[in-house]
MILO-143434 format. One record per residue (C-alpha): residue in one letter; x, y, z negated. Coordinates in steps of 0.02 Angstrom, whole numbers, padded with zeros to 5 digits, always signed. Layout:
N
aXYZ ...
! end
This chain:
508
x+01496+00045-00952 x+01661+00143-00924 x+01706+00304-00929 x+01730+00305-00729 x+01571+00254-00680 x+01465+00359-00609 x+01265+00389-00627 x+01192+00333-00456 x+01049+00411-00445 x+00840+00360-00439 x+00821+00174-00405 x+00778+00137-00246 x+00589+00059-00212 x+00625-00063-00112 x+00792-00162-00078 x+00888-00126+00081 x+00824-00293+00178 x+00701-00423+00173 x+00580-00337+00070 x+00420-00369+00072 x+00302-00266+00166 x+00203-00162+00040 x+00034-00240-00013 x+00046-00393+00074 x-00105-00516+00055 x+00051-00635-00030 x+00165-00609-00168 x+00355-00587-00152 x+00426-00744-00075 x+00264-00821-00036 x+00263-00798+00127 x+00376-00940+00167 x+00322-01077+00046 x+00141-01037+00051 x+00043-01208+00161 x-00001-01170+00346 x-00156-01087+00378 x-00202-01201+00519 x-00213-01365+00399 x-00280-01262+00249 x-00413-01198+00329 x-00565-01325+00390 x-00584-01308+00571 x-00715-01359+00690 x-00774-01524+00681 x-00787-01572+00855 x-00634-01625+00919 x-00645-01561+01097 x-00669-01382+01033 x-00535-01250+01104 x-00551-01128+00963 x-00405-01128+00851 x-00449-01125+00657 x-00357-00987+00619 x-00361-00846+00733 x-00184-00787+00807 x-00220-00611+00746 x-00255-00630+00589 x-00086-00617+00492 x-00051-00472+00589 x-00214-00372+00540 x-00200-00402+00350 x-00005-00335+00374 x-00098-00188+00446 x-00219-00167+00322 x-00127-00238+00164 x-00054-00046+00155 x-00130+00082+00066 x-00085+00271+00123 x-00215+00339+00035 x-00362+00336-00083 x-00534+00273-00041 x-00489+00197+00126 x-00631+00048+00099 x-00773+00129+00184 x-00681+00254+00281 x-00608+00112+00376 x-00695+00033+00516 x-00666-00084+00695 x-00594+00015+00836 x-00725+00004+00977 x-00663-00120+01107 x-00818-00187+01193 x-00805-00333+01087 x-00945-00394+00919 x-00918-00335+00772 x-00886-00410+00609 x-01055-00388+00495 x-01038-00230+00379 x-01015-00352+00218 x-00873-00455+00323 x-00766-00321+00334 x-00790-00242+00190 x-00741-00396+00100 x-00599-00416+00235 x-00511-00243+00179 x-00548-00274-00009 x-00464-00437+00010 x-00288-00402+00067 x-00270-00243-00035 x-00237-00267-00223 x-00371-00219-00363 x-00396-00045-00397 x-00311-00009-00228 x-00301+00165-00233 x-00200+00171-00391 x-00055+00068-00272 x-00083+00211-00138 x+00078+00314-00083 x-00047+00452-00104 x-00065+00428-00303 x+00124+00367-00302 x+00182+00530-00235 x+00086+00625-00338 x+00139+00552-00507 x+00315+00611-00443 x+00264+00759-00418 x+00159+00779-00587 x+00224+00670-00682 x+00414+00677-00648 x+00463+00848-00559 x+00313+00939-00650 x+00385+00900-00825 x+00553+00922-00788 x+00545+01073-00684 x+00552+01211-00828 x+00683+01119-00921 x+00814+01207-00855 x+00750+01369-00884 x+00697+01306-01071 x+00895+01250-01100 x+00970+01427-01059 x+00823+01512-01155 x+00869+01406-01315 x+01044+01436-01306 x+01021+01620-01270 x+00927+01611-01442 x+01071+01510-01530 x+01206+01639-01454 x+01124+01773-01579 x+01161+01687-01731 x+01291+01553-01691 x+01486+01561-01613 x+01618+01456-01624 x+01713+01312-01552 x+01563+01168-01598 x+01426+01309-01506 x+01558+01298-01366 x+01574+01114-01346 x+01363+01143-01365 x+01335+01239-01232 x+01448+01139-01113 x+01336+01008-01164 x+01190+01089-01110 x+01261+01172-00957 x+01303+00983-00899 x+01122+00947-00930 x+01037+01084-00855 x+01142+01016-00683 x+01082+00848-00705 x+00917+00908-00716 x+00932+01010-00574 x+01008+00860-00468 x+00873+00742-00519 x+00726+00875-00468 x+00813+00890-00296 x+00800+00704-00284 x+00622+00687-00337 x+00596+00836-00191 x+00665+00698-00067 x+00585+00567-00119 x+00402+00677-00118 x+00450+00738+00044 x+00494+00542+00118 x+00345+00456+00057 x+00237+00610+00132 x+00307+00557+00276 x+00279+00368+00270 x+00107+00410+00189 x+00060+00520+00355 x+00131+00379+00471 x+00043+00238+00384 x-00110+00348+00400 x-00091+00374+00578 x-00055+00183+00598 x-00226+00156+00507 x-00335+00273+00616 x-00290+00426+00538 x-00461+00521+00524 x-00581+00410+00633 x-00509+00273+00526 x-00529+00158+00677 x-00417-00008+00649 x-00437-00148+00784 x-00512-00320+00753 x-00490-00490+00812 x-00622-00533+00925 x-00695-00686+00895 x-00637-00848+01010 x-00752-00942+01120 x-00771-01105+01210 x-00898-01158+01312 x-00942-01357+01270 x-00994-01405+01474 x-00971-01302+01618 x-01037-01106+01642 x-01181-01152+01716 x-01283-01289+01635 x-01172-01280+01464 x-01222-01406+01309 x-01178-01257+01197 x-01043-01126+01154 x-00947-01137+00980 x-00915-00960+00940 x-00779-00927+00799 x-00735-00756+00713 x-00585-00716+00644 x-00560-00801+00449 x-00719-00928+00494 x-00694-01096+00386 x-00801-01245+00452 x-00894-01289+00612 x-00912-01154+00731 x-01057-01056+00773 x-01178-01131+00898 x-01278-01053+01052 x-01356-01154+01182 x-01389-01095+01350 x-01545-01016+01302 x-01431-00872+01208 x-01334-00836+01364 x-01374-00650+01373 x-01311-00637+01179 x-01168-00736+01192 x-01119-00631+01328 x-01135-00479+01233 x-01040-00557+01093 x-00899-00570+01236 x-00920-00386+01287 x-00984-00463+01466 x-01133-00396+01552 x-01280-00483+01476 x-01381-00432+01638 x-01262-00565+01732 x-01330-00713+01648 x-01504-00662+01674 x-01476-00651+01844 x-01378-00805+01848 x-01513-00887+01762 x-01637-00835+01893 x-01532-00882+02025 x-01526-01072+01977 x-01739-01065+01933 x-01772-01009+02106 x-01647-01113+02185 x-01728-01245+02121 x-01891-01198+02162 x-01846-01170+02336 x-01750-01354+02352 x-01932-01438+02263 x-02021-01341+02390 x-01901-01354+02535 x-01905-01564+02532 x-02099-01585+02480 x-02121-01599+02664 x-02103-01780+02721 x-02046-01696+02892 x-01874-01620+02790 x-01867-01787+02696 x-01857-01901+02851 x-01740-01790+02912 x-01605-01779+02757 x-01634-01971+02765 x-01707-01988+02598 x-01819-02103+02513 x-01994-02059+02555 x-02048-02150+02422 x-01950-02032+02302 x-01929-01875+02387 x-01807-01753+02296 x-01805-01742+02110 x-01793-01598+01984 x-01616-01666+01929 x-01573-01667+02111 x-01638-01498+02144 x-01547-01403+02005 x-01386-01473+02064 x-01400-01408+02227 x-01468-01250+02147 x-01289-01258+02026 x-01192-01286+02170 x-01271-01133+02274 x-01257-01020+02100 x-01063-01085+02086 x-01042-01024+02271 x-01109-00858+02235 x-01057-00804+02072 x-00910-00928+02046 x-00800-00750+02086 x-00900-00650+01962 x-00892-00762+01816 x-00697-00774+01825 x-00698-00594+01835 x-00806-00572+01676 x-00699-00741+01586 x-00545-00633+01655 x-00607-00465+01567 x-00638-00541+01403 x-00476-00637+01410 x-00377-00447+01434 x-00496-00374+01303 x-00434-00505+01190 x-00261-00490+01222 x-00262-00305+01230 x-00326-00301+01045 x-00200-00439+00953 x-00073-00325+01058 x-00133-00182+00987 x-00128-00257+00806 x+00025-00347+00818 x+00110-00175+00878 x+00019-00065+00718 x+00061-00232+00609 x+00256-00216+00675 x+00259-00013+00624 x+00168-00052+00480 x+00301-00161+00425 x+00449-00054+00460 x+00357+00107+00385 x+00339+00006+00213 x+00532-00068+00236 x+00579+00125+00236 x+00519+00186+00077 x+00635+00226-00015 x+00695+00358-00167 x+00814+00490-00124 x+00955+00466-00229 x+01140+00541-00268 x+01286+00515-00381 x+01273+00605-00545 x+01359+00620-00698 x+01305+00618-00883 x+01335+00755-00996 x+01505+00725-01087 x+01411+00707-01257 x+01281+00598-01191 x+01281+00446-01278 x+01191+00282-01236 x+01139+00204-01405 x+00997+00343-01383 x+00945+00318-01207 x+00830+00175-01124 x+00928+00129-00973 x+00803-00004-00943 x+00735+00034-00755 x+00509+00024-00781 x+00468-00133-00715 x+00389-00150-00558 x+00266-00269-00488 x+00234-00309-00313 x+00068-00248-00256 x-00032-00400-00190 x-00206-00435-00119 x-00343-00524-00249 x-00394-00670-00094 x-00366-00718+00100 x-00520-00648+00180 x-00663-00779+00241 x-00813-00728+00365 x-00971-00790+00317 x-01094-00691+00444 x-01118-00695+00608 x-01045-00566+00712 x-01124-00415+00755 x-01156-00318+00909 x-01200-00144+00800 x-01014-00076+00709 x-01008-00060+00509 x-01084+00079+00476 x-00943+00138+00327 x-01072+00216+00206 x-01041+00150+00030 x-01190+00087-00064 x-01204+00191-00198 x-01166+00077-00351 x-01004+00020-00245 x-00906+00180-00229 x-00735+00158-00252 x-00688+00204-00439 x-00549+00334-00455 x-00430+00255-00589 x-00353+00369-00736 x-00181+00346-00776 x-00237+00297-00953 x-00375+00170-00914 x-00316+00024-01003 x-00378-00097-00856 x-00285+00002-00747 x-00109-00075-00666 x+00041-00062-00772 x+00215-00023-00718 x+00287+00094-00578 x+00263+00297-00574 x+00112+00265-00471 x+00008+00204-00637 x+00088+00313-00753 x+00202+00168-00836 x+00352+00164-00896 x+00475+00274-00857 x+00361+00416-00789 x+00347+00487-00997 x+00458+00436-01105 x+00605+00519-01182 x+00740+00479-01299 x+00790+00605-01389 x+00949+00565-01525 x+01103+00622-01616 x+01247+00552-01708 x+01402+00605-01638 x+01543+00666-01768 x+01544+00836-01824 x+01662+00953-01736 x+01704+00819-01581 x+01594+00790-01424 x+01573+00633-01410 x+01655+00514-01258 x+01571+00531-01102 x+01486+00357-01055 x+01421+00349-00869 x+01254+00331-00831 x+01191+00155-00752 x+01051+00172-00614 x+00886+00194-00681 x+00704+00234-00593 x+00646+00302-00741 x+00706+00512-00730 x+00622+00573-00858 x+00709+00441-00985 x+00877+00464-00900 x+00844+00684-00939 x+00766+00660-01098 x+00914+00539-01170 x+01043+00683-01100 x+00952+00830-01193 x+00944+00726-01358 x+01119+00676-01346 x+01162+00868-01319 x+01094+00883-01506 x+01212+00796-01575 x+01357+00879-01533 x+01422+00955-01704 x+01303+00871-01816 x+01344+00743-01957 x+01264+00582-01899 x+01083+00671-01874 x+00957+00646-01749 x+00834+00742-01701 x+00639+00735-01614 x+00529+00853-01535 x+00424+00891-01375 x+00472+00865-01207 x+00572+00999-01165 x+00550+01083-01318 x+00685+01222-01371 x+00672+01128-01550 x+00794+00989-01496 x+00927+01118-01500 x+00912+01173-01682 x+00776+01190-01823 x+00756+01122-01985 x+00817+00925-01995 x+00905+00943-01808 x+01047+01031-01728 x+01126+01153-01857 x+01115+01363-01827 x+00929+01371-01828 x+00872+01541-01956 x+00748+01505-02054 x+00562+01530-01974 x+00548+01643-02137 x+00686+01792-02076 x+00589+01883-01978 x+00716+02036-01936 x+00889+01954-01892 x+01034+02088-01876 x+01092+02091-01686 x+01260+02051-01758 x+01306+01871-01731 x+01279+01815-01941 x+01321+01610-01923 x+01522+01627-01909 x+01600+01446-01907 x+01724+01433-02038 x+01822+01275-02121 x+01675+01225-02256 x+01535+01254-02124 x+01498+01081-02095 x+01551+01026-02277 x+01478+00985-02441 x+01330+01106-02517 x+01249+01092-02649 x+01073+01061-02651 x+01017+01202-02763 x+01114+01322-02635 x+01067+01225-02489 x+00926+01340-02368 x+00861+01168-02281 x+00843+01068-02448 
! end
């Protein structure tokens, strides 16, 4: 670390490309060696089934969901009306809970910006004002070339101070912003996300199917099975007019009906040239009645298949497009930062330069279906024993690392000495470092030093005590001399910092 260098300013979150958006259901760099969801996933076991396994939407939506704005999202959260099922109230509960990590809201840009605000800008903002206090108390009883070189010092610090608090201002004021847009993305206050609907294909034709496989979204196994008998819900399921396939239905009974009736007469038989002996049978009947009922509602039921198909689409479109902003919202977060310099007596054997670590937010599972699908929304009330919890900074199961849990770098402060009496020490440039209160604390200890004789010195954050007192920076009066004369009474001279004997020493 030379004396040219530069401090750089507040790390930033993220780095400048390929980063991973935040809260994604993988860890970093998982994404591209995880296995393919189509062959990890059991599909359908019949063969001739259309329904893929894994549902085209589906990476899309946890992208979506995987961020956290704010806190207790879980049961605010609910499907976007569509005129498609819904997933059961447990599915998507578990579907939210799955792509967003444990104790979500302590990952929220909500609790992050906060902890900047608290935890970084609140304890740092009086500093400045606490520096020129102190050395407007030192002034009274101190002069001289070292208090000189010690109030440069702290002058230099009071500006980095300043310069880090108008960095922790942009950086508040940017992840507001990415908060409120990843809010918006996410409903905002209806908290209405889309879906994907679930897939269907019909095993036979639309009119005398064998059954339909139905298959939501995250489904492992054989589909779910209606037969013909659950038209009327298995067009609801499809946001289709159930009302069609009872009339449909009908249609073909009395069709049939009307063909059993229409060639009981020998008369009609002769005629059509059939078998007297026979006559016409039910099988025959119904697929003249099919044939009449593809006639007359062929156009209707591609109109309905056609409606669900643009439902469909029109919801992976809509979560593919929040999924895309989602993405680039959490690629933008970033901390404000600009070049600073370290005090000129700041010296780095008493600062941790060490950046907090950070750990990449990631969801506990993949989310798996398990009900069937549900023509009634989630309701979104929590059961009571299931409320969200809201963690404390402090709980010890709580997530470690990162201003947003209170980790490293959010508190701690190095406070130190050591420098040779009478000479400020060299100026070492800062490296880049997330953690400001660290980078703050190490620069007010190191002002300290500056005329002491190799001691070092503790004390509160932001305490006025790191500037003098009894075992720290010299020029302190005793706590015991209660009426100082307004004339300056510390005058530097050439023994000041010398040799003194214990029995004449005040401090001893």
């Amino acid at each position: 670390m030379s004396d040219n260098e530069s401090y750089q300013g507040l790390d930033a979150a993220a780095p400048a490309a390929a980063a991973p958006a935040f809260g994604t259901a993988e860890p970093p760099g998982a994404v591209e060696t995880r296995p393919d969801l189509a062959t990890a996933r059991p599909g359908c076991s019949n063969p001739e089934c259309g329904n893929a396994a894994v549902h085209p939407a589906e990476e899309g939506w946890q992208r979506l969901v995987s961020a956290v704005p704010v806190e207790r999202q879980l049961y605010r959260l609910r499907p976007k009306e569509s005129a498609m099922s819904y997933p059961t109230e447990a599915d998507f509960r578990a579907a939210v809970a799955a792509v967003r990590p444990e104790h979500a809201d302590a990952h929220s840009l909500q609790r992050l910006r906060t902890a900047w605000t608290e935890d970084v800008s609140g304890r740092l903002a009086d500093w400045s004002d606490q520096i020129r206090s102190g050395l407007a108390d030192l002034a009274e009883g101190w002069s001289g070339t070292d208090f000189e070189s010690f109030e440069a010092a702290c002058g230099q610090t009071r500006e980095l101070v300043e310069d880090l608090l108008d960095d922790v201002d942009g950086t508040v004021a940017s992840l507001q912003v990415t908060e409120d847009a990843l809010y918006a993305i996410q409903g905002g206050d209806s908290g209405e996300i889309p879906y994907p609907a679930p897939q269907f294909w019909i095993d036979g034709d639309w009119h005398s199917w064998v059954s339909v496989h139905l298959r939501p979204a995250w489904w492992h196994g054989d589909c779910i099975q209606y037969t013909c008998q659950d038209a009327e819900h298995v067009l609801a399921l499809g946001g289709g007019d159930p009302e069609l396939a009872t009339e449909i239905i009908d249609y073909i009974d009395e069709r049939i009906l009307h063909y059993i009736d229409h060639y009981s007469s020998p008369v009609t038989i002769e005629r059509e040239g059939l078998d007297p002996a026979k006559g016409l049978t039910v099988e025959e009947a119904k697929e003249l009645a099919v044939a009449d009922a593809a006639e007359h509602y062929g156009t209707l039921v591609d109109q309905s298949w056609g409606a669900y198909d643009a439902r469909h689409a029109a919801i992976d479109d809509d979560i593919a497009q929040r999924s895309a902003d989602t993405d680039a919202e959490d690629r933008s977060v970033r901390t404000v930062r600009s070049d600073k310099d370290y005090p000129d007596a700041a010296d780095p054997a008493y600062m941790d330069l060490e950046p907090p670590p950070m750990d990449q937010p990631a969801g506990t599972a993949a989310p798996q279906a398990t009900e069937d699908p549900s023509l009634e929304p989630p309701a979104g009330e929590p059961p009571a024993e299931a409320d969200e919890p809201d963690i404390e900074a402090d709980d010890e199961d709580a997530p470690s690392g990162g201003l947003a849990s209170g980790g490293t770098g959010s508190t701690r402060t190095v406070y130190g000495g050591g420098a040779a009496g009478g000479a400020a020490s060299a100026a070492p440039a800062a490296t880049t470092t997330a953690g400001t209160v660290s980078v703050a604390g190490a620069a007010i200890g190191a002002t300290a030093a500056v005329g002491t004789a190799g001691a070092s010195s503790t004390g509160p954050r932001g305490s006025a005590l790191v500037m003098g007192g009894p075992g720290g920076a010299a020029g302190q009066r005793p706590m015991e001399d209660k009426e100082r004369e307004p004339d300056v009474d510390l005058v530097e001279d050439a023994n000041m910092w010398g040799y003194v004997d214990e029995d004449d020493d005040p401090y001893a």
